[in-house]
C-alpha positions, 0 to 999 in steps of 0.5 A: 481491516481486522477480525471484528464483526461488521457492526464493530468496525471504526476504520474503513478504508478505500485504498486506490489499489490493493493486493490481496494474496489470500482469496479466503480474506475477500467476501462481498463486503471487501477484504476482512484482514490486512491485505498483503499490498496497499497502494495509494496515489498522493494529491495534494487533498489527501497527502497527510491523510496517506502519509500520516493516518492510513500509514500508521493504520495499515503499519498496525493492521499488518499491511506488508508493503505499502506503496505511496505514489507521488505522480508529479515527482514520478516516485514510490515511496515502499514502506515494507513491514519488517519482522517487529511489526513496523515499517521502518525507513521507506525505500524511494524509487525513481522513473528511471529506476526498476521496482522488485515488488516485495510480496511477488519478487518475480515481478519486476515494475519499470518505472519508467513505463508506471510514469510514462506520458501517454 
């Protein structure tokens, strides 16, 4: 994520879901800056790697929000990027709870219906 040249970059990602806002970012390498929403889906293989490395490499790279969900709690930890350029304290939500994404307010997330069994 950044600026450089294909040949300078050291940190390659592979979020599980990512939103970009702005298409002038995308080419067919990927997403060439941060995008504005990261969304990761925590396993036990990758907890410390999504809590502690990616968090802190989005967090620098300007992610706004990033969103790590923990499946078999049926939570969402959101981290969002406040105006000093760090996330801060992450806001949990719960299945039973209602989610306002932050880069899309209009858009409203029913957790229940996220973590519903099919």
């Amino acid at each position: 994520m950044g600026a450089e040249d294909d040949s300078s970059i050291i940190n390659v990602v592979q979020p599980d879901i990512v939103v970009v806002c702005n298409k002038s970012k995308l080419d067919e390498h990927g997403c060439n800056g941060a995008p504005d929403l990261v969304i990761e889906i925590l396993s036990p293989g990758t907890a410390k790697m999504d809590l502690v490395y990616k968090l802190n490499l989005y967090e620098k790279a300007g992610v706004m929000e990033y969103w790590v969900v923990h499946p078999t709690d049926h939570t969402i930890m959101v981290f969002k990027l406040a105006e000093d350029g760090r996330y801060g304290r992450y806001e949990l939500y719960e299945q039973s709870e209602r989610l306002t994404v932050g880069i899309l307010p209009e858009l409203i997330l029913d957790l229940n219906e996220i973590f519903a069994e099919s």
